[in-house]
C-alpha positions as CSV (number, residue, x, y, z in Angstrom):
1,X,218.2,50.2,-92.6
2,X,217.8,48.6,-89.2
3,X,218.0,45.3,-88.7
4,X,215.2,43.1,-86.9
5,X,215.0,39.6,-85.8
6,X,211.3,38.0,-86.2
7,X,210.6,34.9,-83.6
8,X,208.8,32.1,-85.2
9,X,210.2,33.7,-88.8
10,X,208.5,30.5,-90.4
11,X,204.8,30.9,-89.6
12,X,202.4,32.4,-92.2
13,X,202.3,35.9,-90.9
14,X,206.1,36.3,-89.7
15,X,207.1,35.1,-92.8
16,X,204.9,37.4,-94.7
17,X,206.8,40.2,-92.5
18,X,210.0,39.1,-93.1
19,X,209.6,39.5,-96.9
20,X,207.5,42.7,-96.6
21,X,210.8,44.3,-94.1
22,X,213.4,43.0,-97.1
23,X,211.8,44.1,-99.4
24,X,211.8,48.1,-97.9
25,X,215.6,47.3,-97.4
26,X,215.6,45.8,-93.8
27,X,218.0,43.4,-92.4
28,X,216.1,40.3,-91.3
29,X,216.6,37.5,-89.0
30,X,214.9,35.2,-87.6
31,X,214.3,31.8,-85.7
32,X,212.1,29.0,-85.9
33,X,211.3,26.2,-83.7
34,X,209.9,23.8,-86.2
35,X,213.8,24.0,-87.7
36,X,215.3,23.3,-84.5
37,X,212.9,20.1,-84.5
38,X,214.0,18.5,-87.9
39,X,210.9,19.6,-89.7
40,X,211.9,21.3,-93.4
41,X,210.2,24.4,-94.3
42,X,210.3,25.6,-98.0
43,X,209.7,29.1,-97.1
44,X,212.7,29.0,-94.7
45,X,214.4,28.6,-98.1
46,X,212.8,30.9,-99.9
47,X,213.5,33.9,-97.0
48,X,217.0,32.4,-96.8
49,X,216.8,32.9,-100.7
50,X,215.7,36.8,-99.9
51,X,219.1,37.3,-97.7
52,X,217.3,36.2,-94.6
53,X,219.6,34.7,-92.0
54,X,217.6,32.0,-89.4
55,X,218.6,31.0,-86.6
56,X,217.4,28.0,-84.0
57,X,215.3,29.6,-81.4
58,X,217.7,29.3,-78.4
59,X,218.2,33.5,-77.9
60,X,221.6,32.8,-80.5
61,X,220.1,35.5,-82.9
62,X,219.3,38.1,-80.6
63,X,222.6,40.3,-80.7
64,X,223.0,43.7,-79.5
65,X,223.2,45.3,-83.2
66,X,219.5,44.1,-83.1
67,X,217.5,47.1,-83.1
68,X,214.0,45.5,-82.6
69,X,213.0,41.8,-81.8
70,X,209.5,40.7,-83.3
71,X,207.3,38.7,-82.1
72,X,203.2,37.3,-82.4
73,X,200.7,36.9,-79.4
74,X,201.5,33.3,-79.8
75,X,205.0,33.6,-78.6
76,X,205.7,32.5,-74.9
77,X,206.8,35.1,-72.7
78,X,209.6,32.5,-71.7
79,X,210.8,32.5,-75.6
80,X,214.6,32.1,-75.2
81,X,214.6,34.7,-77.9
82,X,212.9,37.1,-75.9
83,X,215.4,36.5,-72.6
84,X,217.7,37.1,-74.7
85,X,216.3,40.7,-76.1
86,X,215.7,41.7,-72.2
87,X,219.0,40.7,-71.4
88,X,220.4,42.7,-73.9
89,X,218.3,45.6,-73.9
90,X,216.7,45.4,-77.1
91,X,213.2,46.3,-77.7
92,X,210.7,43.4,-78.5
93,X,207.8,44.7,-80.5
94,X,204.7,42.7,-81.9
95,X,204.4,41.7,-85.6
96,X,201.6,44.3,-86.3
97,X,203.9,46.9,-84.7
98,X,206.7,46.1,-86.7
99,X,204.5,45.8,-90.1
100,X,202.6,49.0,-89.5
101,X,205.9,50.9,-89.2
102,X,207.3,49.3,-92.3
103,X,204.4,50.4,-94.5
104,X,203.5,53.6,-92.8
105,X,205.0,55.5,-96.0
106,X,201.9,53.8,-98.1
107,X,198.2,54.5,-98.1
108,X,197.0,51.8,-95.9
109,X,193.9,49.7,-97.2
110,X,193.3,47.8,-94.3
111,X,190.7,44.5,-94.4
112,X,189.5,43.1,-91.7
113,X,186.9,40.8,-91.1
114,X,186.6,36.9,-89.8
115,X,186.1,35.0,-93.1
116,X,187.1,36.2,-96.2
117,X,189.8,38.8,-95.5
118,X,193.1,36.7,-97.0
119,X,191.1,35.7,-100.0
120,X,190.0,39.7,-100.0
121,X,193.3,41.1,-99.8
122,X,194.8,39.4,-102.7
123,X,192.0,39.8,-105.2
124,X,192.1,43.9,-104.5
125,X,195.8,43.8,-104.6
126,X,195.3,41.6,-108.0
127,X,193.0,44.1,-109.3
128,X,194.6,47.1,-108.4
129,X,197.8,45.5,-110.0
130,X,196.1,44.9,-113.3
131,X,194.7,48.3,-113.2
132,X,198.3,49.8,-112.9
133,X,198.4,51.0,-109.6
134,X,201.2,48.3,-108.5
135,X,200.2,48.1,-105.1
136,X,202.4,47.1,-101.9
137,X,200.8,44.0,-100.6
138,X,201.1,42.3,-97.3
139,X,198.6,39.2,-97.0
140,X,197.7,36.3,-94.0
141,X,198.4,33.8,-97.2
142,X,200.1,33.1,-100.1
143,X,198.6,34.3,-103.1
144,X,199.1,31.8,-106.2
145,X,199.7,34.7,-108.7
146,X,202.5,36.2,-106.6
147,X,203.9,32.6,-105.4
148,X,207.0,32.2,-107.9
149,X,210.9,31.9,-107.8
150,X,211.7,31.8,-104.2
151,X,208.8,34.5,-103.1
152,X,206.4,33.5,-100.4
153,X,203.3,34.3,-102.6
154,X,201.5,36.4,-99.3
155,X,203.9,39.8,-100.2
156,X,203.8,42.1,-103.7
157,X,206.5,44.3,-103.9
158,X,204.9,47.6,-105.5
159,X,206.0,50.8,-105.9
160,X,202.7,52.5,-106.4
161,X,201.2,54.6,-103.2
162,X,198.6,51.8,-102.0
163,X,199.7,49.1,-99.6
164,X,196.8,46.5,-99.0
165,X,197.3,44.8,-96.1
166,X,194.9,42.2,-93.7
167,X,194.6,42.9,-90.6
168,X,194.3,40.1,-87.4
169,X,191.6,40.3,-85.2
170,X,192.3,37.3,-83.1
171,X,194.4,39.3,-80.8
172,X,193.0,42.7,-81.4
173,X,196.5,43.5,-83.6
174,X,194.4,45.4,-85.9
175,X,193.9,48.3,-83.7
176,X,198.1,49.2,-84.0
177,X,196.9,50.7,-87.7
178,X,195.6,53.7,-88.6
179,X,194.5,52.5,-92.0
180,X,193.0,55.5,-94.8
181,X,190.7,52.9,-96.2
182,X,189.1,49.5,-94.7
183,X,187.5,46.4,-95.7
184,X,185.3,44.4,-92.8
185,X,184.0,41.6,-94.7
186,X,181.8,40.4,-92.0
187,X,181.7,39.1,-88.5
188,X,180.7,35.7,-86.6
189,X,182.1,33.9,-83.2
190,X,185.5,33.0,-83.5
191,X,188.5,34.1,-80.9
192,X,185.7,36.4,-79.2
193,X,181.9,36.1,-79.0
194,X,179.7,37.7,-81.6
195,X,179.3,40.8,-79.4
196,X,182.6,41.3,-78.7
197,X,183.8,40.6,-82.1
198,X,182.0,43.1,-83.3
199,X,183.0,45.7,-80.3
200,X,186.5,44.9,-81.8
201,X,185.5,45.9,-85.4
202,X,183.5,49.0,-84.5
203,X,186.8,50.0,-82.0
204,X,188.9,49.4,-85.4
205,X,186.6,51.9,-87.5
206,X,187.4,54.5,-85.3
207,X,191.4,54.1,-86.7
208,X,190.3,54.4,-90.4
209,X,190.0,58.3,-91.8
210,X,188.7,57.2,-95.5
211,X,186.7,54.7,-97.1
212,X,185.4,52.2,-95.5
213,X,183.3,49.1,-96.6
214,X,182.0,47.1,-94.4
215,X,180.0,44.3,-94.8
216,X,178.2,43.7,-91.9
217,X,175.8,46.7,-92.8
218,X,176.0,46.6,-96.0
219,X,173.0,48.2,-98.2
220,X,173.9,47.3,-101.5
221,X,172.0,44.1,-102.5
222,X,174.2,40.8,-103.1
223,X,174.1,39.7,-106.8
224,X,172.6,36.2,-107.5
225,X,175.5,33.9,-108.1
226,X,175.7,31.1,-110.8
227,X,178.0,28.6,-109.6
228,X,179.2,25.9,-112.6
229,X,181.9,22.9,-111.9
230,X,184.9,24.9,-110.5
231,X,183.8,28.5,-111.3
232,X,181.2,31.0,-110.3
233,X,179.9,34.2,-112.2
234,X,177.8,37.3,-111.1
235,X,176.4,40.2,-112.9
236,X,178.4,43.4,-111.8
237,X,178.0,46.9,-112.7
238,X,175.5,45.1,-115.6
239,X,178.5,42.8,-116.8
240,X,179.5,39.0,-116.0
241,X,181.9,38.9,-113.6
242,X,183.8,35.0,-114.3
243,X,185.7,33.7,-110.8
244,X,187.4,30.3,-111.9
245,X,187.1,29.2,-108.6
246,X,184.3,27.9,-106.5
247,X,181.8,28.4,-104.2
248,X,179.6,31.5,-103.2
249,X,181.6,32.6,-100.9
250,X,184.5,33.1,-103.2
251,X,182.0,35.2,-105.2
252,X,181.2,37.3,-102.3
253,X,184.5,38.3,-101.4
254,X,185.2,39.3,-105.2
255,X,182.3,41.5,-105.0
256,X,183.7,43.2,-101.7
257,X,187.3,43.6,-103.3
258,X,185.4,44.6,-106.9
259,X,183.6,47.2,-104.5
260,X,186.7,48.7,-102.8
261,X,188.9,48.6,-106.1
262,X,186.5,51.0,-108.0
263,X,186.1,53.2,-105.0
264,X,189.7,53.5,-105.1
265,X,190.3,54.1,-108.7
266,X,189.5,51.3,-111.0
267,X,187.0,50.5,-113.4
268,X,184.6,47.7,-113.6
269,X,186.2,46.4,-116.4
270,X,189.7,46.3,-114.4
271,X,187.7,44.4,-112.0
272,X,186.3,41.7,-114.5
273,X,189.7,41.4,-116.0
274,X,191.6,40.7,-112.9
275,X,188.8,38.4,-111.3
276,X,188.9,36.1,-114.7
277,X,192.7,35.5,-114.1
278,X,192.8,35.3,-110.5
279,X,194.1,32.5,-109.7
280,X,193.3,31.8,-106.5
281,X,195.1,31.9,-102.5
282,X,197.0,28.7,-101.4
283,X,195.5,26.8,-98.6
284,X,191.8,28.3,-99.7
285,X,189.9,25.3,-101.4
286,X,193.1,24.8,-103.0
287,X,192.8,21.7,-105.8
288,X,196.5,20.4,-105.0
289,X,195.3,17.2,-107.8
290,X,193.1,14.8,-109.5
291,X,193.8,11.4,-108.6
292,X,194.0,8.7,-111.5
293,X,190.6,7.3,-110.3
294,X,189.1,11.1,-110.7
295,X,188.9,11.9,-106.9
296,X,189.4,15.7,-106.5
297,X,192.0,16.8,-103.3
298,X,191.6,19.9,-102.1
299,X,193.5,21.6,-99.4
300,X,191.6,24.2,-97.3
301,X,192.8,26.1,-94.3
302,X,189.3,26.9,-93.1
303,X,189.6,26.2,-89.0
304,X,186.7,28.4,-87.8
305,X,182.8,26.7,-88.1
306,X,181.8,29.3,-90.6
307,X,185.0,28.7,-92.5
308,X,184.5,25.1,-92.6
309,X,180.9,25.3,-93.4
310,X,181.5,27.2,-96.5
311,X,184.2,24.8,-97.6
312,X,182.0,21.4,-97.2
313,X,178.9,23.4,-98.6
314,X,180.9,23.9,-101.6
315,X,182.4,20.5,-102.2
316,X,179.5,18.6,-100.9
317,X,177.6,19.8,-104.2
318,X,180.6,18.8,-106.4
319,X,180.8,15.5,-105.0
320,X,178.9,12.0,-104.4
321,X,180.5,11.7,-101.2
322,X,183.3,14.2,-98.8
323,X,186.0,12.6,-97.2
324,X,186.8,15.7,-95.0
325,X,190.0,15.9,-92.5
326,X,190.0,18.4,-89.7
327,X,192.8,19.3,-87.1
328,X,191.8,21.9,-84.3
329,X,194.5,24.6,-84.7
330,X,194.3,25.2,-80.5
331,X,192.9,24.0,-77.4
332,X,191.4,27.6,-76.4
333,X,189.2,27.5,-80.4
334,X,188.0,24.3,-79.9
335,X,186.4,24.8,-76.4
336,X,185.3,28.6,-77.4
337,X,183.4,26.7,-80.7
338,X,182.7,23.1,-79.5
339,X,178.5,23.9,-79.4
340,X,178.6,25.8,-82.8
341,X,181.0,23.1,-84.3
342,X,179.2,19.7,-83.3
343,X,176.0,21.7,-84.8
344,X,177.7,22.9,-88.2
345,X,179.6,19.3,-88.7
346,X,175.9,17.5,-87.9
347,X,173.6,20.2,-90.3
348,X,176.4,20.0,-93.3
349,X,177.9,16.6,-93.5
350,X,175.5,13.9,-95.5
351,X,174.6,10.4,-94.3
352,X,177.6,9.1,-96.9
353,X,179.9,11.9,-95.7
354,X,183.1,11.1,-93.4
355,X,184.8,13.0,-91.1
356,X,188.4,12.5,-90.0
357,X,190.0,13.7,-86.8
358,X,193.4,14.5,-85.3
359,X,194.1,15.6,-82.1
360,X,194.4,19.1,-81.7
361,X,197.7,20.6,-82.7
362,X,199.8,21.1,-79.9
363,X,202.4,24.6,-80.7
364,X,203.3,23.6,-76.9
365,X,203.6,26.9,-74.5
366,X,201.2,26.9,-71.5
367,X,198.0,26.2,-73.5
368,X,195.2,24.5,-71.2
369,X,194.9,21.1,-72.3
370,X,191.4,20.4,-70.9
371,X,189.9,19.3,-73.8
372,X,190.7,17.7,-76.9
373,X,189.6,16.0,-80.3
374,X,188.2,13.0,-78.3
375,X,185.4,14.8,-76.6
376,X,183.9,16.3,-80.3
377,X,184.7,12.8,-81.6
378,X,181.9,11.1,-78.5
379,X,179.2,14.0,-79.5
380,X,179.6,13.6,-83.3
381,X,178.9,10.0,-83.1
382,X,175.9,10.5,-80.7
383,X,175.0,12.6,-83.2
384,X,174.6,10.1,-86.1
385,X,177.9,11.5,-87.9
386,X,180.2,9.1,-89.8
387,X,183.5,10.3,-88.1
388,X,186.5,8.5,-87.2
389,X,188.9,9.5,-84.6
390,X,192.9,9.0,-85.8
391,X,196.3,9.3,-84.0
392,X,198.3,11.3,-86.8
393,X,199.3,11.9,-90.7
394,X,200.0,8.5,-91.6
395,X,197.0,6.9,-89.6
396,X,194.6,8.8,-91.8
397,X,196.3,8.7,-95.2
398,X,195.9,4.7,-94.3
399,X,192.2,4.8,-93.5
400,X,191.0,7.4,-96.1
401,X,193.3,5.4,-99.2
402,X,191.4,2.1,-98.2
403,X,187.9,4.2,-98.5
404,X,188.6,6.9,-101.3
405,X,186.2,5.4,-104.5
406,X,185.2,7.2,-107.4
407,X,183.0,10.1,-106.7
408,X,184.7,11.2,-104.2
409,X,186.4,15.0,-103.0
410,X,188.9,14.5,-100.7
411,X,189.4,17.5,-98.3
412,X,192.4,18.1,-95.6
413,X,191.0,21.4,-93.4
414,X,193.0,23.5,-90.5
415,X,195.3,25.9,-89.1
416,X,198.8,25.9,-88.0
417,X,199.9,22.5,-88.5
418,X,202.5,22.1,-91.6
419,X,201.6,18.4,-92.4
420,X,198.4,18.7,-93.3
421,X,199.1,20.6,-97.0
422,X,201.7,17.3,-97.6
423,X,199.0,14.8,-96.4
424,X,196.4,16.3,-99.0
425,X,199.6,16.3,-101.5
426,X,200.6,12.6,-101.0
427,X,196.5,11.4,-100.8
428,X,196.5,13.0,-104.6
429,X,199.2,10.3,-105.9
């Protein structure tokens, strides 16, 4: 098999391709700047595990027996890794490229959509698992079924002839498939305005030759939804469907993945089996512990203003009070959303409620830095919302460890940067 090297091998979705590749027999490479830095990755480990060999990112992996080098829009044209491939003469490609080559042998199932579509993916690959298809599953996020051993948790390795696979539409990457079947969950402002968002989405059903549920027109009426504690239940197909795992959202996206699963094979029993032990996608109102004073921590990587209102909607009515940390994942998202996100923070967060900023995580590159946390801090405030402005990790596990009381959910909320899952881990000790 050929062998490819992957730049940034130890971000979610390179990662996720790295296994997928070994796992089809590839040779795999990779770099990662966060190495080079100091930081420690765990899933550097686990790829290393896999027979992954990483390199720092300073072009020393590219070699000419290279046959493609891999990269994701948020690589710099000036990656040394990239020099290095045009020096050489080897052909750079980008992730989707690369993945949609490596699963082309499958029947893609393809889901798309702004919210929901990591979540999505896994509980159709779960259900078509427990139904025996053993699907071939590529996903945005680790899934906690699949995360054992030394696996990522975002890949299944099936043998069966589905691959389920989510799709990116941040940088229009989903238009290098040509799925069979598709998944659109639904659509909001995000990378692109609503209208062009949804230009994006239509442009992507012209790819897909099969099935195709999409939830932005969809005519089948949504179920009421019971939500208890830390579960949720609907009636499907005349049944209870059980989700151990909150919030109506949740329960939404199991009845889009309950929807596709049957039209691909299973039965609604298969579906209520595999949603009762579904256990749930890291990073996605993850509960990483109870404290010894019963505070809940939950770990969420919602980093969009729908995404985040969903998640404090949810936890605000399991809670006397939110203690809520967000981190904008980019300078570009938070100017594209700063209107929609001082109104969704000031319309969800209670008069007890906290909110907790960092500065926005800086991946370096040539990002405009024209704006940062600072300015949604000043309109928050005039606002009337309790929100506190912090320098980094430590600063807030200080402030929000002197205010934490009974009552209370603790939640640490964003994209990109690696700290926050260990600042939600060490605030549940």
């Amino acid at each position: 098999m050929a062998k490819l090297h992957l730049v940034g091998i130890g971000g979610v979705g390179m990662s996720a391709l790295a296994e997928a590749l070994m796992d089809i027999g590839a040779e795999v490479t990779g770099s990662e700047r966060f190495m080079d830095q100091g930081k420690p990755l765990p899933v550097l480990d686990a790829l290393r595990s896999q027979g992954a060999q990483i390199f720092p990112q300073d072009g020393s992996g590219v070699t000419p027996d290279v046959r493609s080098v891999v990269a994701s829009s948020a690589i710099e044209p000036d990656n040394t890794d990239l020099l290095a491939a045009n020096r050489l003469g080897v052909e750079v490609i980008h992730r989707s490229v690369a993945l949609a080559r490596a699963i082309s042998p499958k029947t893609l199932v393809a889901v798309a959509g702004t919210c929901g579509k990591s979540t999505i993916t896994a509980m159709l690959g779960h259900i078509l698992e427990e139904a025996g298809f053993d699907p071939f599953v590529v996903n945005g996020a680790p899934c906690v079924n699949w995360h054992s051993g030394m696996r990522t948790g975002a890949v299944r390795n099936g043998r069966g002839e589905f691959c389920v696979a989510e799709m990116d539409e941040s940088d229009r990457s989903l238009l290098n498939f040509n799925p069979e079947h598709a998944i659109i969950s639904n659509c909001s402002a995000d990378h692109f305005c609503l209208i062009e968002s949804n230009e994006i989405f239509d442009n992507f059903l012209t790819h897909v030759s099969g099935l195709v549920l999409d939830g932005r027109y969809d005519t089948e009426p949504m179920p009421e939804i019971h939500e208890h504690e830390w579960s949720c239940e609907f009636l499907y197909r005349g049944k209870v469907l059980t989700l151990p795992h909150p919030g109506r959202h949740n329960a939404l996206n199991a009845w889009q993945a309950a929807r596709m699963a049957e039209k691909l094979g299973a039965t609604t029993d298969d579906c209520i089996r595999a949603m009762a032990t579904f256990r749930g996608i890291k990073r996605r109102l993850e509960l990483v512990g109870i404290r010894g004073d019963g505070v809940r921590v939950i770990d969420e990587y919602a980093h969009n203003t729908e995404k985040i209102r969903a998640s404090l909607e949810t936890l605000r009515s399991r809670s006397k009070r939110v203690l809520a940390l967000w981190r904008p994942h980019g300078y570009g998202p938070l100017f594209k959303m700063f209107d929609s996100l001082v109104e969704m923070f000031t319309e969800t967060l209670r008069p007890d409620d906290m909110l907790f900023l960092l500065p926005v995580f800086d991946a370096g590159g040539t990002a405009k830095r024209d704006i940062n946390s600072d300015a949604l801090y000043e309109r928050l405030i005039a606002n009337g919302v309790k929100c506190e402005l912090l320098p980094d990790h430590p600063a807030v596990i200080e402030r929000i460890s002197e205010l934490v009381r009974h009552g209370d959910i603790i939640v640490t909320m964003g994209a990109r940067d690696p700290d926050l899952p260990l600042t939600a881990s060490l605030l549940s000790r």
